[in-house]
ZABATI-313324 format. One record per residue (C-alpha): x, y, z; residue in three letters. Coordinates in steps of 0.25 Angstrom, whole numbers, padded with zeros to 4 digits, always signed. Each point is the difference from the previous one (the first is absolute). Layout:
# residues N
XYZAla;...
END
This chain:
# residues 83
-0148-0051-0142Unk;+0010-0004+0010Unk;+0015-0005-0003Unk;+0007-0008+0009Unk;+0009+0003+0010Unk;+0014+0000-0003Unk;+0007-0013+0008Unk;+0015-0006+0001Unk;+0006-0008+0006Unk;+0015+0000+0008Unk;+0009-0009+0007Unk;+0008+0011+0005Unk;-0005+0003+0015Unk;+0007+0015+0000Unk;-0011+0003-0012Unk;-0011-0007+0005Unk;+0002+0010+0012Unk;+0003+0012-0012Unk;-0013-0004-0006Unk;-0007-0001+0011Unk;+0005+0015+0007Unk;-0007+0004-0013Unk;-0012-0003+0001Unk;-0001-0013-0005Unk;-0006-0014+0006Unk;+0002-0014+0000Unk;-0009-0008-0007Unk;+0007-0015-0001Unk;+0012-0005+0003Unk;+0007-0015-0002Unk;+0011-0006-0006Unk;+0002+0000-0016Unk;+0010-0008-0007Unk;+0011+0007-0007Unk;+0006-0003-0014Unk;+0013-0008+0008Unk;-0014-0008+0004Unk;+0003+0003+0015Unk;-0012+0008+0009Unk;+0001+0013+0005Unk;-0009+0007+0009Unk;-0007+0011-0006Unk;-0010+0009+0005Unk;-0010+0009-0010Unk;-0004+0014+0003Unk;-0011+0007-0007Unk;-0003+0015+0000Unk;-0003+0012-0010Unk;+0015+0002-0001Unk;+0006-0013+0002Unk;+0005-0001-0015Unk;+0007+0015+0003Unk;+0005-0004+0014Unk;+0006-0012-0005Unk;+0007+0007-0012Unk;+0002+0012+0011Unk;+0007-0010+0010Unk;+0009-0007-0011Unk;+0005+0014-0004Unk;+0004+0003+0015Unk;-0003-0012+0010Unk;+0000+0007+0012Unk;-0007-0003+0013Unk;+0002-0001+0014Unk;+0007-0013+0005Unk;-0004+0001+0014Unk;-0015+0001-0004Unk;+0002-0014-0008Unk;-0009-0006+0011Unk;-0013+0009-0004Unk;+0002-0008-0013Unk;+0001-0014+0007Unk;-0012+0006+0010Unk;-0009+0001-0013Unk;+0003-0012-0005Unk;-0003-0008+0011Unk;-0013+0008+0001Unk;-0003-0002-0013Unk;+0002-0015+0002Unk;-0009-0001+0011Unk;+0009+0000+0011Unk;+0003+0011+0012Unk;+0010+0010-0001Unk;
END
């Protein structure tokens, strides 16, 4: 029998690039409404370790500003476009 693999999602671009340095990928991505019922962009992210990166990354958010556009690259790329 085969689990799932662990997903989240994040609006926070410096963790998308956190999670995705460890290993995870993007899966989906789109705006969600919020409870203020306003829309944010969020991006989802699965891997073996995405429940741990996450927790890892809220514990010590840490990354790479400059490298924010390998982030943006794979988002683009994941939507279809050309980095």
């Amino acid at each position: 029998m085969t689990g799932a693999v662990p997903a989240v999602s994040t609006a926070n671009m410096a963790e998308v690039l956190y999670l995705l340095d460890h290993g995870n990928r993007i899966i989906d991505m789109g705006l969600e409404p919020t409870l203020e019922g306003l829309s944010v962009f969020m991006v989802r992210l699965e891997g073996e370790r995405a429940y741990d990166d996450h927790s890892e990354y809220l514990s010590h958010p840490t990354c790479s500003l400059s490298r924010l556009r390998f982030a943006f690259n794979e988002i683009l790329n994941a939507a279809g476009g050309e980095a």
